[in-house]
N, C-alpha and C positions, 0 to 999 in steps of 0.2 A: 455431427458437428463439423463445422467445415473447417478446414487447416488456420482459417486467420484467424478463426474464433478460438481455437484450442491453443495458439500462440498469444491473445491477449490475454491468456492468462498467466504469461508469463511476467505480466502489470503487476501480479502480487507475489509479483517476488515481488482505497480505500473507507428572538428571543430575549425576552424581558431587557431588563434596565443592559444595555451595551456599550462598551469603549472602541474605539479606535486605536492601535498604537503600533506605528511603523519605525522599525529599526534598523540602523543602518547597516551592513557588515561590518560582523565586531563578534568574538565570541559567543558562544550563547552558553549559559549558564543552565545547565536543565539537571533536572534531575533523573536523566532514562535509568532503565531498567537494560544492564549488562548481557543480563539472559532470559529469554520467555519464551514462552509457547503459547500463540493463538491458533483459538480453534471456532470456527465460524462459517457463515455463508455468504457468499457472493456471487453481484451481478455485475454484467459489463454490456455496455451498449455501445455498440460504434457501428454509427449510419442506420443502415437496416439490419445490423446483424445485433441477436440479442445473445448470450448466454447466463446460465447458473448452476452455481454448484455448491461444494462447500471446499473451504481450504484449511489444511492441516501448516499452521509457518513456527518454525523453530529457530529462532533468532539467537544464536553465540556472538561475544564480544567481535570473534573476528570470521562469522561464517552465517551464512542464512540456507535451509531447507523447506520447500514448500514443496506440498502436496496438493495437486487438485483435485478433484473428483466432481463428477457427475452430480446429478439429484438422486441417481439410482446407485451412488457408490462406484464407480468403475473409473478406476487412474486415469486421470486426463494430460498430465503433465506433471513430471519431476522435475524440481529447478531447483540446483545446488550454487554459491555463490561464494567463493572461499576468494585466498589470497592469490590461488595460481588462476584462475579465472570463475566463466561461469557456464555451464553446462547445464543444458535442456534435454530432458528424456520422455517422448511421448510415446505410444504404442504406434506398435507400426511402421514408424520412422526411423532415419538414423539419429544418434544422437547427435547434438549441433554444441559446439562450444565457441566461446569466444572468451577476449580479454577481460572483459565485463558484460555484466545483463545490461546495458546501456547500447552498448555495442550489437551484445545477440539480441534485441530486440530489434533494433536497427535494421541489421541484415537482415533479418525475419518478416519484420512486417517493412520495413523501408522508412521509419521514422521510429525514434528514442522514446521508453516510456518511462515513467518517474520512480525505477524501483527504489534508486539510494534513498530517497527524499521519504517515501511510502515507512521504511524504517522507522522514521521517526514521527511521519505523520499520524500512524495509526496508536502513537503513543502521545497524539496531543503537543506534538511537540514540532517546532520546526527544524528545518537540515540545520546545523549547525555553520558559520559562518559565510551564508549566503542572508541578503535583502529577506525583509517578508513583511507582512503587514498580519494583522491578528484584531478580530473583536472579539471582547469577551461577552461571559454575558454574565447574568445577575451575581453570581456565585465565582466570579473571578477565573472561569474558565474557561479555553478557547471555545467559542461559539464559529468563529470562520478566521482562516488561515489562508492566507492567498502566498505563494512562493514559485518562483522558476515558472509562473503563469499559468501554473493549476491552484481552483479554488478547492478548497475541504471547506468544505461544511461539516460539525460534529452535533453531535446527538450520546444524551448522558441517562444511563437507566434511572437515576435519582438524582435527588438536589445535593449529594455527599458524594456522589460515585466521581473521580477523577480519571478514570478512564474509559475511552468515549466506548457506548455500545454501538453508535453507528454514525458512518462516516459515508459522505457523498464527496468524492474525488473526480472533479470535473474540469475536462478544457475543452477545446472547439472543437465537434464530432466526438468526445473520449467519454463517457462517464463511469465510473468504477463505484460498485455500492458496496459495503462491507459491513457485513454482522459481527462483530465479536460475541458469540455467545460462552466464551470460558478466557480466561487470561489465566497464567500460570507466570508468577515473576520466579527463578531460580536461581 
């Protein structure tokens, strides 16, 4: 796996009757979930380069921990995300910090990827007091989320289940696919 493909996975530190409804910056009123644990598989495609694996993310009120790994199991990347910065640990390498995963990603690959926003995307919900636009669909829930100029597209394992089993997080050249196959709200 080559170094940019093991670094865009530092990205996860993501239909019937549908509305429209865009909202301006203004609080957003949601109901997340403080602390969870997902556990699932992802793919990332940027240009020619494809990767997959699966990702272990432990989301606290004030800190995030993901795990990546291989198809075959094997630590791809540790990203920790706290309030003194954010810190990246691959094998092989040194480890790489900066003030923010915005920042290390930045420096890393030479352009920002949407992890603050990913937080709340993978929970159906958008970044909190930024723009965004939202359809839903039959069942009153996000169907596609456009924000900060990446589109999500959501996918629901039933007509009752409120949180998405899969998410297509996409911008120009970027696509992130994400399985949540286990949610764990704490």
């Amino acid at each position: 796996m080559s170094r940019g493909i093991a670094v865009l996975w530092l990205a996860l530190v993501m239909s019937g009757c549908a509305s429209t409804v865009s909202i301006p910056v203004a609080p957003v009123q949601v109901l997340a979930a403080a602390n969870w644990t997902l556990q699932g598989r992802i793919g990332i495609q940027s240009g020619e380069q494809n990767a997959s694996g699966s990702i272990y993310w432990q989301h606290r009120e004030h800190s995030d921990e993901l795990l990546l790994t291989s198809p075959l199991g094997q630590g791809v990347a540790r990203i920790v995300v706290s309030a003194a910065g954010a810190v990246l640990d691959m094998p092989n390498q040194p480890v790489r910090q900066a003030a923010d995963v915005e920042s290390l990603t930045r420096e890393t690959l030479g352009y920002s990827l949407p992890v603050s926003g990913l937080v709340w995307w993978v929970q159906a919900l958008p970044a909190p007091d930024r723009v965004f636009e939202t359809r839903l669909d039959a069942a009153g829930r996000p169907a596609q989320l456009k924000q900060d100029g990446w589109v999500i597209d959501y996918h629901y394992a039933n007509d009752t289940s409120m949180r998405p089993r899969k998410l297509l997080v996409a911008r120009e050249g970027l696509e992130i696919r994400l399985i949540a196959d286990n949610w764990t709200i704490e």
